[in-house]
C-alpha positions in Angstrom: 193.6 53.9 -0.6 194.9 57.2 -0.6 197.1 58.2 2.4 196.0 60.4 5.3 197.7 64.0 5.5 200.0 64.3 7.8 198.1 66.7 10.3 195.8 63.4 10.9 198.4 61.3 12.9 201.5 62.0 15.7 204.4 59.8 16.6 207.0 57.6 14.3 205.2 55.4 11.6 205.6 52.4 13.7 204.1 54.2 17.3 201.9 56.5 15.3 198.2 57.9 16.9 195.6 59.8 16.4 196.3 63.1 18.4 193.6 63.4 20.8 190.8 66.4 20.3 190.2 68.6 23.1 187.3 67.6 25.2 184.0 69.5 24.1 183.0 71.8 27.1 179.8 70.4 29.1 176.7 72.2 27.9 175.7 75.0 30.2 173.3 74.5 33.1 172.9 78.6 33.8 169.7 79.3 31.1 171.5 83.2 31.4 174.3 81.0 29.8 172.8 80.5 26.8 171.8 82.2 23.7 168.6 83.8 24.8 165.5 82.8 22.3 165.2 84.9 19.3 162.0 87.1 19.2 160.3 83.8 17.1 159.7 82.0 20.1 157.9 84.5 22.3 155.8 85.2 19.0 154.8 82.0 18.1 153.9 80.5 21.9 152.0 83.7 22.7 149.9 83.3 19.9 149.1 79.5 20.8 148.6 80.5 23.8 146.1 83.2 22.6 144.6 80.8 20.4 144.1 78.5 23.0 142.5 80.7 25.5 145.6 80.2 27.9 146.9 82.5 29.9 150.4 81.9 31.6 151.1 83.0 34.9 154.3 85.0 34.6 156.3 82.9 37.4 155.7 79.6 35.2 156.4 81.4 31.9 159.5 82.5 33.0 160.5 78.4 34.4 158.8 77.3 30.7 161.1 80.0 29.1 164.3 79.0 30.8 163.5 75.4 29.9 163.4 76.0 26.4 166.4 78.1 26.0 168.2 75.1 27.8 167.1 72.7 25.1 167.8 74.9 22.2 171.7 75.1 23.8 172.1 71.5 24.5 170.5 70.2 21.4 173.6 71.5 19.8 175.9 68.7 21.7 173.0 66.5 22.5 170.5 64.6 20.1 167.2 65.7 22.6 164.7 66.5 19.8 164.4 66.8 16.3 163.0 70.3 16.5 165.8 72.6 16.5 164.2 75.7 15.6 162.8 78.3 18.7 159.8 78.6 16.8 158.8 75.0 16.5 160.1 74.4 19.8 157.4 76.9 20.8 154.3 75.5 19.1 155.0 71.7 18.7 156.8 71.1 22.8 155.3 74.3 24.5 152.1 75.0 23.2 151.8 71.4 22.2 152.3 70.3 26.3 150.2 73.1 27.4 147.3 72.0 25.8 146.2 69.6 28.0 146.1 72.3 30.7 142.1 73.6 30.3 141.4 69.5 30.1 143.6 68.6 33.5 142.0 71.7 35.5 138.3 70.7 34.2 139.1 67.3 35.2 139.6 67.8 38.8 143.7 68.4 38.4 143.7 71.2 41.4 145.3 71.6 44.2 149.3 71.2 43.3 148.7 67.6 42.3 151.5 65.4 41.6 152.7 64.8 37.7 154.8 61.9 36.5 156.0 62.3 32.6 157.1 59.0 31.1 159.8 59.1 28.3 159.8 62.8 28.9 162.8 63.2 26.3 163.5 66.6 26.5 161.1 67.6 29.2 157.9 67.9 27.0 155.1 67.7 27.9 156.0 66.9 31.9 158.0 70.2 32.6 155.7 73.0 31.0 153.2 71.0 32.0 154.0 70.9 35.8 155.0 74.1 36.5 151.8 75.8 35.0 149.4 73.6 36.4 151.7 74.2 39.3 152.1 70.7 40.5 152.9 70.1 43.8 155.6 67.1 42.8 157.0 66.5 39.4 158.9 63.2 37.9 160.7 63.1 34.5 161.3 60.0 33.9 163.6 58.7 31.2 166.0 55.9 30.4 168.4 57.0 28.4 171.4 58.7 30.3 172.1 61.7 28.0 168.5 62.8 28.1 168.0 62.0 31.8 170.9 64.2 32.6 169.7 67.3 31.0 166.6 66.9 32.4 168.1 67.3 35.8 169.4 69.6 35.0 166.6 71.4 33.3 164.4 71.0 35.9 166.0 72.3 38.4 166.9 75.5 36.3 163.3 76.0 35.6 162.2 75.8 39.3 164.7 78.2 40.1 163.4 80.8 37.4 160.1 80.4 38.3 161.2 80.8 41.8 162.9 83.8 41.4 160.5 85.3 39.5 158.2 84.9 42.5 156.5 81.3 41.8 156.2 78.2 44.4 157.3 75.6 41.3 156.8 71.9 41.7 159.1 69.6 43.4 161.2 68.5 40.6 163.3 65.4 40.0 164.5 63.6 37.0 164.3 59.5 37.2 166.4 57.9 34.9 164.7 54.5 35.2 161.5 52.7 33.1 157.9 52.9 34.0 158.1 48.9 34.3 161.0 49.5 37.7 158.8 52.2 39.2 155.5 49.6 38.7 157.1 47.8 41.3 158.5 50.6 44.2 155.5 51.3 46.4 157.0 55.0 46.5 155.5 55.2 42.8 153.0 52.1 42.4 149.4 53.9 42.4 150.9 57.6 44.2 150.3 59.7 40.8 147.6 62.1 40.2 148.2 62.6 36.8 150.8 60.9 34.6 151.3 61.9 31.1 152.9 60.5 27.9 154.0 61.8 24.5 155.1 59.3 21.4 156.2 56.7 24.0 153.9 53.7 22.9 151.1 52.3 21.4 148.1 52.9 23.6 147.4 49.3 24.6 150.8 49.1 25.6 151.5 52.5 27.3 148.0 51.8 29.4 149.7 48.7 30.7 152.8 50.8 31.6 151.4 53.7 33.0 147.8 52.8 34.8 150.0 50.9 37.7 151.3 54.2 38.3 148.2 56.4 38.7 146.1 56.8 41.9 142.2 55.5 42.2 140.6 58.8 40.6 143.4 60.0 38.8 144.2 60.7 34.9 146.3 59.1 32.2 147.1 61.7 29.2 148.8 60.2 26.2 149.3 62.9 23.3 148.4 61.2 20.0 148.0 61.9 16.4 144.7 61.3 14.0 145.7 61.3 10.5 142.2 61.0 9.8 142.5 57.2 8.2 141.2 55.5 11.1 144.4 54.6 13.3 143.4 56.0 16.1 140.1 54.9 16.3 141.3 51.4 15.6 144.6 52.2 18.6 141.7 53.1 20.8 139.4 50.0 20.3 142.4 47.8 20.9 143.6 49.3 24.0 139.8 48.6 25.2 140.6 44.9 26.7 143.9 45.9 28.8 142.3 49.3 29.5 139.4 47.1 31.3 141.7 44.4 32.8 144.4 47.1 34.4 141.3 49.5 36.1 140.9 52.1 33.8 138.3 54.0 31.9 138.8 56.0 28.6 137.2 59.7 29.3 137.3 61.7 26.4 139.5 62.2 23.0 140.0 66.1 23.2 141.1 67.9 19.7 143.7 70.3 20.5 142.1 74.1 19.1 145.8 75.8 18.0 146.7 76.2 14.3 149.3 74.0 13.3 148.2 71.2 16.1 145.0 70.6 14.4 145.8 66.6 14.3 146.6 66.2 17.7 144.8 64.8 20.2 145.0 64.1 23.7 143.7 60.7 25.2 142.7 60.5 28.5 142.0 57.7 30.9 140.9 57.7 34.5 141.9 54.8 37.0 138.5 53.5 37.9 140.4 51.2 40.0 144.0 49.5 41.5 145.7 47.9 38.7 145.7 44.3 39.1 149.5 43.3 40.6 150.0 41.1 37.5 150.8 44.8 35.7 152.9 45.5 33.5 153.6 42.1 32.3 156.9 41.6 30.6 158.0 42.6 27.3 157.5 39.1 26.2 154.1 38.1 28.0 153.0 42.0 26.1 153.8 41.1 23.1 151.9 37.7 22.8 149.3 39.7 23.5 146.3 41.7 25.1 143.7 41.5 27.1 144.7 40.7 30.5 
């Protein structure tokens, strides 16, 4: 093997180190820190948006905007999400989240309700989400450290934009913890108006997780994709069993109407009833099976 230059060690041969690298500055929790968004992003989303028949109001564009522009910066240190580019970030997190906005107001998702997101990742679909609705009380809950610190910090950035720009934004707060933990704190069990879900589980399985957490009345959302082979008819018939057994009721499959989202689709459950205590089950008990 070929022998290291001599800029890659320090000290005699026999005490020798690697010299140690000069810690990486924390990524910035100021959105005016950042690189602002090139012109892409306000392009692209306000096109969705136009597409969509949505209209923003400017308070929560502003939080949604400072959101973004806090991913794009960390995503530089941090691994948050594959989609790097402000464009992307625009259509497939913002517009993507937002489309379940005309389906949670039709619904009966007024009045500041309160939002839990589970594995929100980078914030999407929970943050946008929350903040245009407005919600009254937001959770983004996540496990992994990393991702559950920048969504503190995220959070609270967004509320303040949307404060200053003369918003009431939701309560926010960022719950580094699993939906199975929160299934069993009363402050959580059956308190949610609306909880929503994006690429976090199969649907059998992410019923099980989340129905605990909704109120009598209110709404599961889980974003899905139809590839148009028949997976996601066949996801839905097999989440029939546990959907039945944990109190819920599937509602509708809504297409989402914006070009370059045309296989997405947004599954929504209501809570018909308490989910039975037995719910979740544990990993194990799951994965022998369905049905309750």
């Amino acid at each position: 093997m070929p022998e290291e230059g001599p800029s890659a060690w320090v000290g005699s041969p026999s005490t020798r180190v690697r010299p140690i690298s000069p810690e990486r500055p924390p990524p910035p929790s100021d959105p005016d820190a950042c690189p602002p968004l090139d012109a892409t992003y306000a392009t692209a989303l306000d096109r969705a948006l136009a597409t969509a028949g949505l209209v923003l109001d400017p308070a929560a564009r502003a939080g949604i905007d400072a959101h973004a522009r806090l991913l794009v910066a960390w995503n530089a240190a941090i691994n948050l999400t594959a989609i790097r580019v402000p464009a992307a970030v625009a259509l497939e997190h913002v517009a993507d989240s937002l489309s379940a906005l005309p389906l949670l107001r039709a619904a009966g998702a007024l009045g500041r309700p309160t939002l839990l997101d589970l594995g929100s990742g980078g914030g999407y679909p929970g943050l946008p989400l929350g903040l245009a609705l407005p919600a009254g009380r937001l959770a983004l809950v996540e496990s992994v450290a990393k991702k559950a610190r920048f969504l503190d910090v995220a959070g609270r950035a967004a509320a303040a934009a949307m404060r200053a720009a003369g918003g009431e934004p939701p309560t926010v707060e960022a719950l580094a913890t699993r939906a199975e933990a929160l299934a069993t704190d009363a402050a959580h069990r059956g308190r949610w108006d609306v909880v929503t879900a994006r690429a976090v589980a199969a649907l059998d399985e992410l019923v099980e997780l989340a129905l605990p957490l909704v109120a009598v009345g209110g709404l599961l959302v889980a974003w899905k994709r139809d590839a148009g082979d028949g997976a996601l008819d066949a996801e839905v018939a097999a989440a029939g069993p546990i959907l039945a057994a944990a109190g819920g009721k599937l509602e509708t499959v809504e297409r989402v109407s914006v070009p370059g989202l045309e296989d997405h689709r947004l599954v929504v459950v209501r809570a018909m009833a308490p989910a039975p205590a037995r719910f979740p089950r544990s990993p194990a008990e799951r994965r022998r099976g369905r049905g309750g």
